[in-house]
C-alpha positions as CSV (number, residue, x, y, z in Angstrom):
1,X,55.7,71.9,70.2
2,X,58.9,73.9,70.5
3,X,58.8,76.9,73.1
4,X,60.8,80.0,71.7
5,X,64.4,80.3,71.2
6,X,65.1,82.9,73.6
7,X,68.2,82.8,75.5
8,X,71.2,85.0,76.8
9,X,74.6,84.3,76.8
10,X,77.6,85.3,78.4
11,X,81.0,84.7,78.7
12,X,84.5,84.8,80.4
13,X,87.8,82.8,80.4
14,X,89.6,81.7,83.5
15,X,93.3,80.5,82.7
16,X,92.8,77.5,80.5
17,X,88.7,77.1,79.8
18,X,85.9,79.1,79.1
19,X,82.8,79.5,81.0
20,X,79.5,79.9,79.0
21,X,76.4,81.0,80.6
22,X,73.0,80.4,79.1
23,X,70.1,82.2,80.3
24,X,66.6,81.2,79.3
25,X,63.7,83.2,80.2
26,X,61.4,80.5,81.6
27,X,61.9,78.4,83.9
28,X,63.7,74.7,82.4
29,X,63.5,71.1,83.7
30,X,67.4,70.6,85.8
31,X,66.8,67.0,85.9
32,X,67.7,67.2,81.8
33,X,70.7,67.8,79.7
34,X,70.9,67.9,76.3
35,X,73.5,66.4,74.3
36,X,76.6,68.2,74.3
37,X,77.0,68.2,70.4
38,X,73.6,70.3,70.3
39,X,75.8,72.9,71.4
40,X,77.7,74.6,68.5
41,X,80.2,76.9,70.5
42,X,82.9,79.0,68.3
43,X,85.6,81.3,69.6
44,X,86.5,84.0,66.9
45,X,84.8,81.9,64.0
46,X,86.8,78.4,65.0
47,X,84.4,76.1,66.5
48,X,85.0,74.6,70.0
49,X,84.1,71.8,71.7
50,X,81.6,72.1,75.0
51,X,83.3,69.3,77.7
52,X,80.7,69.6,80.0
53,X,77.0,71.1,80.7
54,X,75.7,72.2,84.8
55,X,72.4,73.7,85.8
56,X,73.1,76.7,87.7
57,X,69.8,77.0,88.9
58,X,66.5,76.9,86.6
59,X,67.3,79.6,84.6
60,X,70.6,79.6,83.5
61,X,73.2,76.4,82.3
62,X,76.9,76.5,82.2
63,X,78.8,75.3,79.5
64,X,82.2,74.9,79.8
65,X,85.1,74.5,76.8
66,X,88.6,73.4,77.6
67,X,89.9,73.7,74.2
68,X,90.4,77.7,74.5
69,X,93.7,78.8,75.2
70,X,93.0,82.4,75.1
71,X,90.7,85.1,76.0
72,X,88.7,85.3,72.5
73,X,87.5,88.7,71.0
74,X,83.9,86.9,69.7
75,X,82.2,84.1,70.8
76,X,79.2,82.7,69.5
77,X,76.7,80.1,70.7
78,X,74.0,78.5,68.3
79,X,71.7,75.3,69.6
80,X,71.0,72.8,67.6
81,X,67.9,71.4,68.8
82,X,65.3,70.5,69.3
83,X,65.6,68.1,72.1
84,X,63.7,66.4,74.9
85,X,66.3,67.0,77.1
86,X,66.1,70.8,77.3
87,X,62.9,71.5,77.7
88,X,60.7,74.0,80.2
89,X,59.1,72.8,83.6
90,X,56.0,72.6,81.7
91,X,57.8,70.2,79.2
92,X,57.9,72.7,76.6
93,X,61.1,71.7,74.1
94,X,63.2,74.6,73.7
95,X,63.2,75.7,69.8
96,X,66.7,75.8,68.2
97,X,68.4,79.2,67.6
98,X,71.3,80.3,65.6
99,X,74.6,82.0,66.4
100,X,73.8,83.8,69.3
101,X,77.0,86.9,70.3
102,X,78.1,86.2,73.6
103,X,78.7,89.0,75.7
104,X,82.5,89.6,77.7
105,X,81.4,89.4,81.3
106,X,84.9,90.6,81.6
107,X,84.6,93.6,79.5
108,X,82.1,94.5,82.0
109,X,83.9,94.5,85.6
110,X,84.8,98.1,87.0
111,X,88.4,98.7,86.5
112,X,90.7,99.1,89.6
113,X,93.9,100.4,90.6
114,X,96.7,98.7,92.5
115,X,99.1,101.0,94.4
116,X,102.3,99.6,94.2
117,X,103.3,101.5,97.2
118,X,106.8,103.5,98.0
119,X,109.3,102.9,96.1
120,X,113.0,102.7,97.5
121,X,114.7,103.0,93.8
122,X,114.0,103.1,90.3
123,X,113.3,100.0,88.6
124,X,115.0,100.6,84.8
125,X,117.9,103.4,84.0
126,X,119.3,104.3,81.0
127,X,122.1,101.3,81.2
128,X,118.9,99.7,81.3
129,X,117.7,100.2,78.2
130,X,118.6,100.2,74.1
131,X,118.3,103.6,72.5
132,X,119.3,103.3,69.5
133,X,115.7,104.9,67.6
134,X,113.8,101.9,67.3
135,X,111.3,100.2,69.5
136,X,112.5,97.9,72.4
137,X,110.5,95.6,74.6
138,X,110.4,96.3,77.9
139,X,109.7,93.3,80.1
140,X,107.5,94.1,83.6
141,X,106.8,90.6,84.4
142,X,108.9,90.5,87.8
143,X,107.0,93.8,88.5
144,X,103.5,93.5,87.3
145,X,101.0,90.6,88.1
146,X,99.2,88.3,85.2
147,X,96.1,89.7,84.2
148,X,96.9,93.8,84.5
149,X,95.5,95.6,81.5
150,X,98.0,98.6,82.1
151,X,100.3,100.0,83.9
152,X,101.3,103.7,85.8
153,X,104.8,105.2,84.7
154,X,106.8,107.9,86.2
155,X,110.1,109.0,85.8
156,X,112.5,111.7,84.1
157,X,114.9,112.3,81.4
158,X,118.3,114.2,80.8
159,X,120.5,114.8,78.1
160,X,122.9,117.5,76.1
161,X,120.5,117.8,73.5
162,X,116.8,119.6,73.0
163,X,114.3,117.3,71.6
164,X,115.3,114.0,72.4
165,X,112.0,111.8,73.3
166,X,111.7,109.1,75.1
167,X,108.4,107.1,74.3
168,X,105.9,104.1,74.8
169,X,103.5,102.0,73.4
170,X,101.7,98.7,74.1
171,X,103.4,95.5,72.5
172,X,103.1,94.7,68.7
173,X,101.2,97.9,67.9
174,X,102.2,98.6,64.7
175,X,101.9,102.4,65.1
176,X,103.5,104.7,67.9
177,X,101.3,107.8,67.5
178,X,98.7,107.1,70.0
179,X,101.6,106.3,72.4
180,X,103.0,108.8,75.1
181,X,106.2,110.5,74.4
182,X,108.1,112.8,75.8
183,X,111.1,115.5,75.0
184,X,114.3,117.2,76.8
185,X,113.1,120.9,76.5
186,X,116.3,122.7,78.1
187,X,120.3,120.9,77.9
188,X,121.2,118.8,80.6
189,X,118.3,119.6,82.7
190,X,115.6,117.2,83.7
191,X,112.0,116.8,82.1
192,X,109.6,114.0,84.3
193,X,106.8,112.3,83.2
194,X,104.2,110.3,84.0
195,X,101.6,107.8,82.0
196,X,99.6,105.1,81.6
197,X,100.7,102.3,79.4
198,X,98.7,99.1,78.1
199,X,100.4,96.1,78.8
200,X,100.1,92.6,76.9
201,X,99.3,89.2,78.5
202,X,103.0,88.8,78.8
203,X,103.0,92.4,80.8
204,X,105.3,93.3,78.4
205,X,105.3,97.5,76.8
206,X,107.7,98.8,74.6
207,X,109.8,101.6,74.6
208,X,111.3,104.3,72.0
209,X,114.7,106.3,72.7
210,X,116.4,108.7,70.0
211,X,119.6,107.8,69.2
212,X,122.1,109.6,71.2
213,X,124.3,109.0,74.4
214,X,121.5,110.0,77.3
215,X,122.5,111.5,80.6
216,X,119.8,109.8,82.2
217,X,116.5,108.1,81.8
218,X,114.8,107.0,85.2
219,X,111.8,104.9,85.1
220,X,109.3,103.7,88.1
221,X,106.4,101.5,88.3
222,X,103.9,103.3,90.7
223,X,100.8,100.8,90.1
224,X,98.8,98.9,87.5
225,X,95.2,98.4,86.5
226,X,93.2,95.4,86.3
């Protein structure tokens, strides 16, 4: 008979493949692998194929896609079994389950903070930039390694006007008002700031300038998160 379809699974891309953990909780035969097709592995609701199966020890089983290109927001696993090749120490068969939600093992690392040390000049000024009142890109990849989540912003503004703002906002998000902004408050007299900035995979942000001839905008990169 069958033995209960109870199992955990996990997650996390590296680069170019994803890693699929399977956790059972008895013991399983290691000698044994079940046909890869038994395993019905889909990445935000587009299946995937499973290239390859490895005991990590008696509990768990990693499965392995190379067809993922991208970190995926859902990932389901469902086993179509039975079969004689998964089966307990006891030679239990393991009983098939259904879509299974995978959980991030990514999502659940502790965040840290890279100090990007002194810096001897700022890295973007106003010739820098386009502001002209609509969203810009503003590219950080010589600045900010693959695989940041965020980034740490300082700098100032100046400018003949009150209420010129200077703002940002991750990439491709559609709306600016959970960005961080800020405005000259006095004429020709400088206003700093400092934030915290999502960043895509491409470790590009965007930024916002009103449109008017700016005295100066001064922009560093303290640091980023992973």
């Amino acid at each position: 008979m069958p033995y209960a379809a109870k199992a955990v699974i996990e997650h996390e891309f590296d680069v170019d493949h994803l890693n699929v953990w399977v956790t059972f909780r008895h013991p399983m035969d290691q000698s044994l692998y079940p046909s890869l097709s038994l395993w019905i592995l889909e990445c935000d609701d587009v299946p995937v194929d499973v290239v390859s199966s490895v005991w990590q020890d008696e509990f768990t089983i990693l499965l392995t896609s190379d067809t993922v290109v991208g970190a995926p927001d859902r990932v389901t696993l469902e086993y179509n079994g039975p079969s004689s090749n998964l089966v307990t120490t006891w030679e239990k068969q393991w009983e098939p389950w259904g879509p299974i939600f995978s959980a991030d093992l990514a999502s659940y690392k502790q965040p840290s903070f890279v100090d990007r040390s002194d810096a001897s000049a700022f890295d973007f000024l106003v010739g820098d930039l386009t502001t002209n009142g609509t969203y810009r890109d503003l590219d950080l990849s010589a600045i900010v390694p693959e695989g940041a989540k965020a980034v740490y912003l300082t700098g100032r503004i100046r400018d003949n006007l009150v209420d010129s703002q200077l703002a940002f906002k991750k990439n491709a998000d559609a709306s600016g008002f959970h960005g961080n902004r800020v405005y000259t408050q006095l004429a020709n007299q400088y206003n700093s700031f400092q934030f915290i900035v999502p960043v895509d995979s491409s470790r590009v942000i965007q930024y916002y300038a009103t449109n008017t001839i700016w005295d100066s905008i001064d922009i560093v990169i303290n640091g980023w998160f992973f």
